[in-house]
Structures are given as structure tokens and as C-alpha cells.
Backbone bond lengths (Angstrom), bond angles and torsions (degrees), N, CA, C in turn:
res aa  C-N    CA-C-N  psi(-1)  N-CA   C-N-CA  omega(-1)  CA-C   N-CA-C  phi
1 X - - - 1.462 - - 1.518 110.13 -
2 X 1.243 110.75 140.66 1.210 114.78 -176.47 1.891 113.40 -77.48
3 X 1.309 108.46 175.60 1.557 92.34 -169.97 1.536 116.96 -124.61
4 X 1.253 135.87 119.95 1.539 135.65 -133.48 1.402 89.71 -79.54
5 X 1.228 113.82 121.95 2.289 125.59 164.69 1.864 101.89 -86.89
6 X 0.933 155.64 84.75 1.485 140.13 142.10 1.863 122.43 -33.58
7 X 1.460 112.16 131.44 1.467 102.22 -161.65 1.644 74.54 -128.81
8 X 1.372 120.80 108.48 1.011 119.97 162.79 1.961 123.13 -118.84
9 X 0.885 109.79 173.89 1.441 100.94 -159.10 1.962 100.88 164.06
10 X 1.352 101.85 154.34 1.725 109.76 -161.12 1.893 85.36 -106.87
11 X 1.106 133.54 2.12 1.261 117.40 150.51 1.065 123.12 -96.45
12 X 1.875 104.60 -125.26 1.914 118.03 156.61 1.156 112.95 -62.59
13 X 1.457 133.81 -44.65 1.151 121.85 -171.93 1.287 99.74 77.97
14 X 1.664 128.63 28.05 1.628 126.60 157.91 1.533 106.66 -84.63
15 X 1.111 122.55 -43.79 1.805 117.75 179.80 1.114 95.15 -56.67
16 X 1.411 134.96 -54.65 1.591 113.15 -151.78 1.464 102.17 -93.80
17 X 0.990 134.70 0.49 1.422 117.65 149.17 1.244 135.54 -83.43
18 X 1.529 108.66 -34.51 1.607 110.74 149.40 1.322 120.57 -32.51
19 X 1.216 120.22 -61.07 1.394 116.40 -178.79 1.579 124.32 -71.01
20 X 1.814 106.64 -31.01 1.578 106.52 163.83 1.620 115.78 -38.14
21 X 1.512 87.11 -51.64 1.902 106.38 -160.63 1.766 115.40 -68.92
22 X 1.478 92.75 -26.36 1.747 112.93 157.71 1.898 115.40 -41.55
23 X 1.441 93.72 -73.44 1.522 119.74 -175.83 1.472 117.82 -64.68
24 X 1.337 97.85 -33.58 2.029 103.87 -178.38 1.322 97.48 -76.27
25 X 1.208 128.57 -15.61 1.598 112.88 -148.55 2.062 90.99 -100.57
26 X 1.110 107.21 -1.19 1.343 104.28 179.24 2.026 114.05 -94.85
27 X 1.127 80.78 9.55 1.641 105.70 -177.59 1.362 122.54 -128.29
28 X 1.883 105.25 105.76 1.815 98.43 -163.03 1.540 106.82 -91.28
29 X 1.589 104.02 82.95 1.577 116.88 -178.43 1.422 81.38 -135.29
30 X 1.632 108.06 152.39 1.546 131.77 132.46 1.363 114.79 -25.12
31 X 1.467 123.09 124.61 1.529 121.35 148.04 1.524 104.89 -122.48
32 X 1.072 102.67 143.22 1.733 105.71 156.15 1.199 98.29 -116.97
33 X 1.440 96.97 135.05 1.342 103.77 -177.35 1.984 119.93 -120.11
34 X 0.937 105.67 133.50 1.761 124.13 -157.33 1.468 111.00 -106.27
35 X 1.635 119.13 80.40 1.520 108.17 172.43 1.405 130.40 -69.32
36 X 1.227 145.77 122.11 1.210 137.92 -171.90 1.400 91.93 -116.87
37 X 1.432 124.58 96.02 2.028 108.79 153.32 1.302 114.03 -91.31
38 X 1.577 99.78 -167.26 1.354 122.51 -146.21 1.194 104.21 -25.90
39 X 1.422 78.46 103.13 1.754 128.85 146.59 1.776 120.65 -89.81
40 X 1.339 80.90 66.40 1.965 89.71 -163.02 1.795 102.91 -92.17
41 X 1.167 125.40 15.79 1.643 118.42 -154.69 1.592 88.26 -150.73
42 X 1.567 90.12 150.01 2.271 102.30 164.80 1.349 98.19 -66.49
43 X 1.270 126.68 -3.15 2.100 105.68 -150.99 2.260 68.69 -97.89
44 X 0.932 118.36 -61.38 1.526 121.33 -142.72 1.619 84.68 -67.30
45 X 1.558 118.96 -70.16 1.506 110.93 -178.54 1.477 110.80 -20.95
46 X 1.212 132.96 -48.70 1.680 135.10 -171.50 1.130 88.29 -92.88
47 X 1.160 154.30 10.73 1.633 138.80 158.46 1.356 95.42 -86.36
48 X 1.055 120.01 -50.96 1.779 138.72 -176.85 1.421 97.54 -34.35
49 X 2.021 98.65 -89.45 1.331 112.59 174.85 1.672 124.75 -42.59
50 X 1.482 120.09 -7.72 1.179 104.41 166.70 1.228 123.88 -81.57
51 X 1.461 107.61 -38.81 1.423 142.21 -167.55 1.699 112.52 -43.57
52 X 1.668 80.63 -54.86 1.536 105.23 178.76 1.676 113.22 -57.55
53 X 1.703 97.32 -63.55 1.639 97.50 175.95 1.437 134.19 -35.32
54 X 1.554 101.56 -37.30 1.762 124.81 -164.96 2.293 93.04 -87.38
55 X 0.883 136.48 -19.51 1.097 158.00 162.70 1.885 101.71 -63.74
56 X 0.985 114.45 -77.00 1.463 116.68 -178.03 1.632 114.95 -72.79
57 X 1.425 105.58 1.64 1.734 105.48 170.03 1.405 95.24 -101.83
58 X 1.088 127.97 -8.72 1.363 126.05 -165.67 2.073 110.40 -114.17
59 X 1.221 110.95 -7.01 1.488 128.24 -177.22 1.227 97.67 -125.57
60 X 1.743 102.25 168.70 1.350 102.66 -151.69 1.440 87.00 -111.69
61 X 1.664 129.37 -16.97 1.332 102.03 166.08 1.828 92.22 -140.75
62 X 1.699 84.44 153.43 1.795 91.50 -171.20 1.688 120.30 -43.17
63 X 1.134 102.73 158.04 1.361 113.26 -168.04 1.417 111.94 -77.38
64 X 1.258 138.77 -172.19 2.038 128.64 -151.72 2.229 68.86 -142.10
65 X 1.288 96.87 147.05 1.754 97.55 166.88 1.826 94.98 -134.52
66 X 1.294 106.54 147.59 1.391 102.96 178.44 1.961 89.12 -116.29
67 X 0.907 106.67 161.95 1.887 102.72 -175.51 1.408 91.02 -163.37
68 X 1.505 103.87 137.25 1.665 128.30 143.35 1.304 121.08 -119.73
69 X 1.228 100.86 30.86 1.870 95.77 164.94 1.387 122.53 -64.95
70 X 1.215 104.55 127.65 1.981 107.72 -168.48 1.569 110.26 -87.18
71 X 1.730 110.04 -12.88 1.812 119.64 -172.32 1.375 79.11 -76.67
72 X 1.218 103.40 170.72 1.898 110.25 -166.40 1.913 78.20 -119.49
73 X 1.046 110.83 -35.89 1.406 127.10 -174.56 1.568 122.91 -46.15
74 X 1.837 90.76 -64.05 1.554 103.46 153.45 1.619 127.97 -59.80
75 X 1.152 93.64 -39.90 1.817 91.82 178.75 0.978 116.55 -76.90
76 X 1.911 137.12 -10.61 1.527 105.01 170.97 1.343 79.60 -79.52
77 X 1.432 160.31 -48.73 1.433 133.16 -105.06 2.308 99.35 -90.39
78 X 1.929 84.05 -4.13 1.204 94.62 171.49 1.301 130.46 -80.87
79 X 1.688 104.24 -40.87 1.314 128.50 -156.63 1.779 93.28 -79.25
80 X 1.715 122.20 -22.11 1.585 133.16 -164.47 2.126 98.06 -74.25
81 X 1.369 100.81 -16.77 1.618 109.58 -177.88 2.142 112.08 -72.38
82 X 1.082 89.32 137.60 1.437 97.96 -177.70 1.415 109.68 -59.34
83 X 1.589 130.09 61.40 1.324 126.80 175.07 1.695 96.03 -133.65
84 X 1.434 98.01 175.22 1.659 118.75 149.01 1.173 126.45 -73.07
85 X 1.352 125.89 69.40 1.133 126.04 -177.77 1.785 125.14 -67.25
86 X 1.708 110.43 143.00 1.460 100.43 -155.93 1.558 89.26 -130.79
87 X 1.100 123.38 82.90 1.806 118.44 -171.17 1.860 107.05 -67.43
88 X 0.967 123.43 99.67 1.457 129.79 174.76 1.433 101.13 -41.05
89 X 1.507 101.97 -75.53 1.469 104.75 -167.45 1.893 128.38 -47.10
90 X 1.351 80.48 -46.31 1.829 84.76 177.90 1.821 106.63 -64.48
91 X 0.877 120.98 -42.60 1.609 130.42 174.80 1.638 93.10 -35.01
92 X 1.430 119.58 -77.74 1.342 94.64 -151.33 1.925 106.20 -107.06
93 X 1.861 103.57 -1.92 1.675 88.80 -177.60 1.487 108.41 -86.63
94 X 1.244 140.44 6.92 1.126 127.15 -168.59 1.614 101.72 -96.72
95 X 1.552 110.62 -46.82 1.450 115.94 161.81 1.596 109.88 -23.33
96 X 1.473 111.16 -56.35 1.498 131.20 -153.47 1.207 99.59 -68.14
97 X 1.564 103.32 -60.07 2.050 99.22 171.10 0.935 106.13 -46.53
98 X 1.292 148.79 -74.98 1.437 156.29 -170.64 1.673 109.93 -16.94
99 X 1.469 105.23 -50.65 1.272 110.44 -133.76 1.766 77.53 -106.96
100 X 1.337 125.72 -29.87 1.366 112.84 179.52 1.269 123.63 -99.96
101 X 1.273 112.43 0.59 1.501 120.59 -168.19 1.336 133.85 92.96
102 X 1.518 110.57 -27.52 1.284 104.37 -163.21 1.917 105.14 -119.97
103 X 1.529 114.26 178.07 1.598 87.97 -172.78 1.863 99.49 -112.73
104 X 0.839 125.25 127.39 1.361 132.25 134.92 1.582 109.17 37.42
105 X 1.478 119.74 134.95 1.646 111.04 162.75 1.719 110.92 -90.78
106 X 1.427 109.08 -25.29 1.384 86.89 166.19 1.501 119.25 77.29
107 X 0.999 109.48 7.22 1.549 129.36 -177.10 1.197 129.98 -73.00
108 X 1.227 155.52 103.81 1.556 140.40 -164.53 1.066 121.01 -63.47
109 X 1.067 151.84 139.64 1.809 156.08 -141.95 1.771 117.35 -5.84
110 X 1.224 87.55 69.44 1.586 106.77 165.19 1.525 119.93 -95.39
111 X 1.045 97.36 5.34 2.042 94.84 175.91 1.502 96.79 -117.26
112 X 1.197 101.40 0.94 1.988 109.21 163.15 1.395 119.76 -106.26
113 X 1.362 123.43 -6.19 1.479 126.97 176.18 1.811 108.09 -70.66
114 X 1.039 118.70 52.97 1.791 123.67 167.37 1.755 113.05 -115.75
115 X 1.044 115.33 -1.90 1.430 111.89 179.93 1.511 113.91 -55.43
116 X 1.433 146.26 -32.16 1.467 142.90 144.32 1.534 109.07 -83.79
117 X 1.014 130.42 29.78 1.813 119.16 172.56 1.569 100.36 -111.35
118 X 1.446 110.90 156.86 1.299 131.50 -144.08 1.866 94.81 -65.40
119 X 1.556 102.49 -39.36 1.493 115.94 -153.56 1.903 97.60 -67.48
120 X 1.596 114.13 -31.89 1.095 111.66 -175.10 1.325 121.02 -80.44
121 X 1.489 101.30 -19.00 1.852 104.05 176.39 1.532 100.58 -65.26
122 X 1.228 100.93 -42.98 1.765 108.49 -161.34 1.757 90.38 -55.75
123 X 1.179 114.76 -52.81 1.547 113.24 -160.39 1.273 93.84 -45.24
124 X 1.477 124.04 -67.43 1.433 137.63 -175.24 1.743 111.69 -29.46
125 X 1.230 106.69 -67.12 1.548 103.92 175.68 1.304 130.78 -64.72
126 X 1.728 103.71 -17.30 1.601 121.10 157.60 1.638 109.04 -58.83
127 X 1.040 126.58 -57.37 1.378 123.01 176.41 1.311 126.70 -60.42
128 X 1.577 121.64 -51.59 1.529 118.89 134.77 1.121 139.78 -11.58
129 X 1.456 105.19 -48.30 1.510 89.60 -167.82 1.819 94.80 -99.43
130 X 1.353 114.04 -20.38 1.486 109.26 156.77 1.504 136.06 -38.50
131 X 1.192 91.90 -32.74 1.630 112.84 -170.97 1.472 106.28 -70.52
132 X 2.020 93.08 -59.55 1.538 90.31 -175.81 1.829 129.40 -100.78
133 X 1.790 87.20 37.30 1.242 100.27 166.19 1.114 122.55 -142.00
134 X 1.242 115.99 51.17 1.858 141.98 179.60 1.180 120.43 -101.44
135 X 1.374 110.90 129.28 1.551 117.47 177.33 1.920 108.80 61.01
136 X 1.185 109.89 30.46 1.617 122.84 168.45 1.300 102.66 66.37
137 X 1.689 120.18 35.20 1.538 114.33 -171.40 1.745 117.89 -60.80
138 X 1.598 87.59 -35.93 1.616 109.22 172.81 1.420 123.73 -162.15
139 X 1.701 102.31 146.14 1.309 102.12 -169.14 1.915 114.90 -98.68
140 X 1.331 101.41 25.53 1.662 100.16 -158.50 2.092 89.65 -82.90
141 X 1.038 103.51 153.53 1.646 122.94 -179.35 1.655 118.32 40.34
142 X 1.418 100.60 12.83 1.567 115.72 151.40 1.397 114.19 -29.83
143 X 1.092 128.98 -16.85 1.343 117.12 157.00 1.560 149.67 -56.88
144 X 1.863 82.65 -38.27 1.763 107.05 157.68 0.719 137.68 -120.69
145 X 2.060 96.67 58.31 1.180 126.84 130.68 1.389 126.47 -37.88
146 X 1.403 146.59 125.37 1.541 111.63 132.35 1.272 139.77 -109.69
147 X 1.601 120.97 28.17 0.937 112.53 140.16 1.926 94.86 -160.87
148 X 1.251 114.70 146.05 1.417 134.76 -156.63 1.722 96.38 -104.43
149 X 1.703 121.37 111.44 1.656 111.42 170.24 1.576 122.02 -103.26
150 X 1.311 105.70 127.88 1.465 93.05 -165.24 1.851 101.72 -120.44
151 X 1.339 111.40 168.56 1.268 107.75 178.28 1.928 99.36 153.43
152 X 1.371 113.66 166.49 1.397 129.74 173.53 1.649 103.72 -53.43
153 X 1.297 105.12 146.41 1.343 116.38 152.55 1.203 122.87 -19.28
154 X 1.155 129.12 114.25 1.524 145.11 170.16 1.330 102.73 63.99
155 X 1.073 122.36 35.94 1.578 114.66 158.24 1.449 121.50 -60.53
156 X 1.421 120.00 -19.23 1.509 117.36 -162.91 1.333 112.26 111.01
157 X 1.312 122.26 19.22 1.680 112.96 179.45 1.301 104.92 -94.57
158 X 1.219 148.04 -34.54 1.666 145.23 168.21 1.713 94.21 -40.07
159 X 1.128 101.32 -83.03 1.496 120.01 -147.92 1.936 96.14 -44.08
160 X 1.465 121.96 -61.61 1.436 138.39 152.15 1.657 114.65 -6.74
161 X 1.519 106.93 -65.23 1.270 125.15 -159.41 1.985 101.47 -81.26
162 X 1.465 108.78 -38.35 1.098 79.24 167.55 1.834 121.78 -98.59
163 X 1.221 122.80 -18.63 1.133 104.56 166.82 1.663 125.94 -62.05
164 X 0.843 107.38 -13.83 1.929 110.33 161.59 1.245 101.33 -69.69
165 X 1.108 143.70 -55.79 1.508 160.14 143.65 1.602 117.00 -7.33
166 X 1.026 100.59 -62.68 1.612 121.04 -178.37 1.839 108.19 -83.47
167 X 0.977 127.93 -34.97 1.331 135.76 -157.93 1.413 104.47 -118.02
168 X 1.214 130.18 -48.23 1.663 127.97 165.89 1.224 142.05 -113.79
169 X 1.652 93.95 10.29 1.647 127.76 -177.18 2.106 93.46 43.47
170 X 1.217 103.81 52.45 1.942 105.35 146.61 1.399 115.20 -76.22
171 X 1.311 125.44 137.01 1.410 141.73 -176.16 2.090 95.36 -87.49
172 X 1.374 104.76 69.34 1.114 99.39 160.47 1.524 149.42 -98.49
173 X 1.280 135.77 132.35 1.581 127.88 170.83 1.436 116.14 -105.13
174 X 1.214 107.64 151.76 1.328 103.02 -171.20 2.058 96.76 -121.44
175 X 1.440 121.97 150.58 1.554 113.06 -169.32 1.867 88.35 -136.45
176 X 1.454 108.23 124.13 1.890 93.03 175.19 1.526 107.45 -79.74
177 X 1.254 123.36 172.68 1.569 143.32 171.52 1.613 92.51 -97.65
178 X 1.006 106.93 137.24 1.674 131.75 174.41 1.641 112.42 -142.89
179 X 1.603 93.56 146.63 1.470 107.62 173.55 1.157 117.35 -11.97
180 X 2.013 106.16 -60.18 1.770 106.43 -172.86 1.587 137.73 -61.61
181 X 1.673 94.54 -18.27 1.385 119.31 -168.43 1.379 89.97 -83.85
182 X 1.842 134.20 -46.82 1.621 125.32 168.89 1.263 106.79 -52.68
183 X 1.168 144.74 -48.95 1.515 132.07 -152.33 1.324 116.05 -87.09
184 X 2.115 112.78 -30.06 1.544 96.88 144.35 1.473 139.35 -83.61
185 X 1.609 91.08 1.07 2.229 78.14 169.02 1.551 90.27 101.53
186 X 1.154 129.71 -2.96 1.980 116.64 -137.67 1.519 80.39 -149.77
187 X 1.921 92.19 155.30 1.219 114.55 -175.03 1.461 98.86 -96.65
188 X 1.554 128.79 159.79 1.158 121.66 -165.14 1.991 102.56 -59.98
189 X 1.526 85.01 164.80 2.201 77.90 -175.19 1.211 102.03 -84.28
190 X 1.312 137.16 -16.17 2.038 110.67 160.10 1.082 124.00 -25.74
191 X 1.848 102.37 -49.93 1.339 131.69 -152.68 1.355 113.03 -46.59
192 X 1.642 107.33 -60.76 1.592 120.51 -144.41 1.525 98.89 -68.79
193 X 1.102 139.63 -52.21 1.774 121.83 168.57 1.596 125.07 -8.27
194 X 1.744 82.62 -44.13 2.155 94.05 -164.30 1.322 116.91 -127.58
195 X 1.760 100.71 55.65 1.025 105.77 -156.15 1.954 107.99 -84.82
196 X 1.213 102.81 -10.75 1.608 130.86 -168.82 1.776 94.39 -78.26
197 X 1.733 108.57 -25.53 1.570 100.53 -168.94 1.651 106.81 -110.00
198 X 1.327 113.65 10.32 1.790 130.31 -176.19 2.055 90.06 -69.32
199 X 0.972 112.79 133.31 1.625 134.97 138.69 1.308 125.35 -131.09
200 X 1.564 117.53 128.55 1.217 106.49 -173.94 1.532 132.60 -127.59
201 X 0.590 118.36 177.23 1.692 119.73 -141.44 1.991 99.63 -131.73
202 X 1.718 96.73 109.86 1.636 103.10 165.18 0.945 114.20 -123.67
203 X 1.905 126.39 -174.43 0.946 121.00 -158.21 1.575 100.01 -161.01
204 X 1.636 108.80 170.02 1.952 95.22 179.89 1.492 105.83 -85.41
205 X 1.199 137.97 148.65 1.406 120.87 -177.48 1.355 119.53 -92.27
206 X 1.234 116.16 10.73 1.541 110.30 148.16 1.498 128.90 -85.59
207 X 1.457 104.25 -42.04 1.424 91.69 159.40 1.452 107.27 -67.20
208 X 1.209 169.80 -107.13 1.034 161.33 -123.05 1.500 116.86 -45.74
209 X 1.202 106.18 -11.32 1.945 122.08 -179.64 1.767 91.38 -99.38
210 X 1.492 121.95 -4.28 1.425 109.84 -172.63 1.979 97.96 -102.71
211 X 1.540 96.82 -25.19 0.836 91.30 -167.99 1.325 120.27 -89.64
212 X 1.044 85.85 -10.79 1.694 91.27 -165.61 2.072 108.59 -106.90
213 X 1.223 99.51 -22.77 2.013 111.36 151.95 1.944 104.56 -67.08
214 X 0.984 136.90 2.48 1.567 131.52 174.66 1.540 97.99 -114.65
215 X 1.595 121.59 -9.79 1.432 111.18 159.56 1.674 114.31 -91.58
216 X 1.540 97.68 -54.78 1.577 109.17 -166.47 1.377 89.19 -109.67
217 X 1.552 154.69 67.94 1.303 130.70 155.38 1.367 127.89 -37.40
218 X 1.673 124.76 156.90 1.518 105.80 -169.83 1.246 126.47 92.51
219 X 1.304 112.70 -52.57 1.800 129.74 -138.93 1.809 98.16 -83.26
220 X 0.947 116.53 157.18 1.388 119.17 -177.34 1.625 98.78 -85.15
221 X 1.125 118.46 -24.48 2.061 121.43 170.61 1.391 93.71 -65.02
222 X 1.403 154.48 -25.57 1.070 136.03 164.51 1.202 126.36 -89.65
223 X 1.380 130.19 -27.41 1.155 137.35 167.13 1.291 120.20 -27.27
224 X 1.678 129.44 133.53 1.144 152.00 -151.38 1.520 97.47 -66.65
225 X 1.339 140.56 -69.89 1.417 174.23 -87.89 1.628 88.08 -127.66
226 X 1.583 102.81 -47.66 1.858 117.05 -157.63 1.879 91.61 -77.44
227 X 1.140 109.55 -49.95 1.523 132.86 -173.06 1.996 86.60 -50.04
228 X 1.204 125.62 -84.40 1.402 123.24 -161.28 1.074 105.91 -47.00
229 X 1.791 124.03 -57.96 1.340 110.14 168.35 1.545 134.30 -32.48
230 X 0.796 116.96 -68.65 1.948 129.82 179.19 1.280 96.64 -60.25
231 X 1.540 129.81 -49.64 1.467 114.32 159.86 1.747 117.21 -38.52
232 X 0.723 99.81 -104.67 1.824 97.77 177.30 1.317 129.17 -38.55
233 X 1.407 109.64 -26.82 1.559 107.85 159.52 1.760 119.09 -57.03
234 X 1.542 115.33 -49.71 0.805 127.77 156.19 1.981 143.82 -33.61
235 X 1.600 86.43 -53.81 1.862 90.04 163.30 1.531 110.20 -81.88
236 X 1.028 119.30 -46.56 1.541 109.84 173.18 1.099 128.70 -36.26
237 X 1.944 112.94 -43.39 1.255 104.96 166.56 1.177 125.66 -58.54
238 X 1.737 112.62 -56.60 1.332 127.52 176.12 1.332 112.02 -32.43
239 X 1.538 122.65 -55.13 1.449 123.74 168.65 1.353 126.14 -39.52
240 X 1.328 102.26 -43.08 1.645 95.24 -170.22 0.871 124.61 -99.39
241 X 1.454 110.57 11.27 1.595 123.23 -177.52 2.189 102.10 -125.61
242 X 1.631 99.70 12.87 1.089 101.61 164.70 1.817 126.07 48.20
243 X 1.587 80.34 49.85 1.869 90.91 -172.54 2.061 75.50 -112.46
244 X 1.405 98.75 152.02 1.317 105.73 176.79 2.264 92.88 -101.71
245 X 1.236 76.76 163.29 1.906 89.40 175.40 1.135 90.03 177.36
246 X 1.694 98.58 167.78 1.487 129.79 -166.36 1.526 116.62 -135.65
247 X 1.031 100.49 146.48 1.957 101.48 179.22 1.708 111.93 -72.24
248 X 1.060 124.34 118.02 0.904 144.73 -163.92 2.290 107.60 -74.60
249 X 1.194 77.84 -43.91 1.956 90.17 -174.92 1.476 117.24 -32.04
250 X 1.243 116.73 -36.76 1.711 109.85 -155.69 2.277 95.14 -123.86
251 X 1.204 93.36 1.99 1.625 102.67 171.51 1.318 130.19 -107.76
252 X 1.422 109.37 135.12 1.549 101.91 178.05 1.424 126.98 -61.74
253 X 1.348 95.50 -154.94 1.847 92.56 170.27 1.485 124.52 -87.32
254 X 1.645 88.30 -26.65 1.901 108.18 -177.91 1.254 106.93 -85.31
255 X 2.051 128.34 -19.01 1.182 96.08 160.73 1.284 127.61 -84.79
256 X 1.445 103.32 -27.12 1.853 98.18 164.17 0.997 108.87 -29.37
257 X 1.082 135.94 -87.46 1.438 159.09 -119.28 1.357 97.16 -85.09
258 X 0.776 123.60 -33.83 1.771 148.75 164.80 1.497 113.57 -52.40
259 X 0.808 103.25 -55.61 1.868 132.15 169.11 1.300 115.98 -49.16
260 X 1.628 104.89 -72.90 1.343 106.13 161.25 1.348 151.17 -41.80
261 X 1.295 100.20 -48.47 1.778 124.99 158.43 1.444 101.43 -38.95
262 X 0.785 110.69 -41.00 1.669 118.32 -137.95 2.064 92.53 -96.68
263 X 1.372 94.40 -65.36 1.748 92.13 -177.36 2.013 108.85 -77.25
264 X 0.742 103.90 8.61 1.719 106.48 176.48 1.867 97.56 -124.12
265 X 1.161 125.59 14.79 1.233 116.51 167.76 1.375 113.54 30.88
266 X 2.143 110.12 57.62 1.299 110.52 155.19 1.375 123.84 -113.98
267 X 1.630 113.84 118.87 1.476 103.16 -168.63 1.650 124.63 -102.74
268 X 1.536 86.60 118.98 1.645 92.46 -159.97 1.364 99.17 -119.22
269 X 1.782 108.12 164.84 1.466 99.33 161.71 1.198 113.54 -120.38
270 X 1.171 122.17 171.83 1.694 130.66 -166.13 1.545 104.34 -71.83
271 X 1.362 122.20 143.25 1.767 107.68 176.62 1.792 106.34 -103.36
């Protein structure tokens, strides 16, 4: 049986599961894992804490709670539930008062107050312009790009382009490599302007024959044989036109994305 995680928290409850999913993953057990957000009220905290209790009468060993509730109020009425409770926040802000002098605002979803700040519009038009510059739909203001992903069919450049998009507001487009682009030698002609902002994106060509037979089964675009070709047609170009890229197969999305940041020297922070 798998073993119940609670992700509670007075916002989304995306940080503190990030970090649950950090810590569980160093442990080769089952988790199911249970987000509960904003948990901003006594009525929901005791919905919480019931939730939890009725969970550990029902499992054979108590349930693990991860919490960022900042009310001190709400969080014992959490911490009073038959789990392992793991308070994020108290772990490292009290240190922080300590160590800076001053105490904490303590505020309920204050690392979410950006919806009118400059950084969140930008994210917004980062995703926008992600959207309408996917899969080479269009090349108009390709310029503010900052960084361009290229590679075969389903390598992973959608999914890439917008979580850079979504997560560090990067103004990304992504353009695929096709047959025609191997047989002239040449990167598509949008391309060559921005050629300084190209990263590119490969893959193993069996998975890519798996992935791409669960769109087109049958189809000779999935075919095993078709897959190596456009694979290697593909880095060769990339090679000789001295765009760096990475194999995509055995990496997530965050290390892509990770990757990228990193070999295009863009310095962003996470939102």
C-alpha cells in the first residue's frame, strides 16, 4: 500500500509539494500524495485535520503532512491530527528571525501577491508569446525571442518552451527540423538571423518511435528506421552549424529547462 503525503498550505500549495516530492523521492516507498490549498480559515484547517485523522483510521500507518501554514493558529489545529507533521515554514523562518533580527510578517499568501507586479505581466506575455510561437507557427517578432528550441518532432520542445515560459517567464519559440531542412544541409530560413539564440533538443530514437506510434501508429513518421534517420540528420546539422543541445530521453522538464538557462546564459528566477 502506498503511503498517504498531505500537501497543505494557505495558498497553491505548489512550493510545498515541490519540496515534499524533493524529500519523498529519496525514499523507495509508495507515496500518494494529497494537495489540500488554501487552507486560509479555522472551518477548513478542521476540515483538513479531520480529513487527515479519518485517513490514519483507515491506513495502517499514520499519514506524513507537509504544511506552510504561516497562522500559528491554523497550524497547531493541524499539527493536533494523527500524522507526522513536517512544518516547512517554522523549520527554516524562525532560524531567519534569529539570525536577522527581525520577526516575520506572517501573512497568508504573500509569495502570491504578484498578480499587478511588473515580473508577473512579463511572465504572462512570456507564455503568450510561447503559445504563438510553437512548432514554427510564426516567425513575426522572433526577435524577442530569448532563446529559440529546435529539434525533430516530439523531441520535447513544446512542453520545454512553455515551462520556461510558465516558471521563469523566458520569451521562448520552439521551430522542428524536418526532412526538407536535412536535404538542404540548412537550418530553417527564419532561423539564420538568431542563430546565437538556437538550442537544440534530441532524443533516443526508440523512444521517439514510441512516442510518436501513440500519435500516428503504423505511420512511416513513427517508424523505428525513420526515427534514427531524422535523429542523426538532425545532430549533424546542429553540429555543423555549432548550436549546442542535449538528449532529451532520460531528463525531465526542469532539467531541460535547467540546461538551457544555464548553456544560453539566461539568468532568471523561478516564480
Amino acid at each position: 500500500m502506498s503511503l498517504t503525503v498531505f500537501i497543505l498550505s494557505d495558498g497553491t500549495g505548489i512550493t510545498a509539494e515541490t519540496f515534499a516530492h524533493s524529500i519523498l523521492s529519496q525514499f523507495n516507498l509508495k507515496f500518494r500524495l494529497l494537495r489540500l490549498p488554501f487552507i486560509d480559515s479555522r472551518i477548513k484547517a478542521a476540515l483538513a485535520a479531520d480529513r487527515i485523522n479519518q485517513t490514519a483510521l483507515e491506513s495502517e500507518r499514520r499519514p506524513i503532512v507537509f504544511t506552510t501554514l504561516v497562522d500559528p493558529v491554523l497550524n497547531e489545529m493541524v499539527k493536533g491530527a494523527r500524522a507526522l507533521v513536517m512544518d516547512i515554514f517554522q523549520t527554516f523562518v524562525e532560524p531567519l528571525e534569529q539570525e536577522l533580527g527581525i520577526e516575520a510578517s506572517h501573512a497568508i499568501g504573500r509569495g502570491h501577491w504578484t498578480a499587478d507586479s511588473e515580473a508577473y505581466c512579463q511572465r504572462i506575455e512570456a507564455i503568450n508569446f510561447s503559445l504563438a510561437h510553437d512548432d514554427g507557427q510564426s516567425d513575426h517578432n522572433l526577435e524577442q525571442a530569448e532563446v529559440i528550441l529546435i529539434g525533430v518532432s516530439r523531441s520535447g520542445k513544446t512542453p520545454t518552451s512553455l515551462y520556461l515560459a510558465m516558471q521563469y517567464g523566458v520569451r521562448t519559440a520552439n521551430y522542428p527540423l524536418i526532412p526538407e531542412d536535412f536535404e538542404r544541409g540548412a537550418l530553417p530560413g527564419p532561423l539564420a538571423a538568431y542563430k546565437s539564440k538556437l538550442f537544440g533538443l534530441s532524443i533516443d530514437a526508440y523512444r521517439l518511435s514510441q512516442i510518436r506510434a501513440a500519435r500516428r501508429p503504423g505511420s512511416r513518421y513513427a517508424a523505428l528506421e525513420n526515427c534514427r534517420a531524422e535523429i542523426s540528420a538532425a545532430q549533424t546539422l546542429m553540429e555543423r552549424e555549432n548550436i549546442p543541445y542535449l538528449c532529451s530521453t532520460h531528463k525531465s522538464i526542469e532539467e531541460i529547462a535547467t540546461t538551457v538557462l544555464q548553456e544560453c546564459k539566461l539568468e532568471k528566477v523561478i516564480y
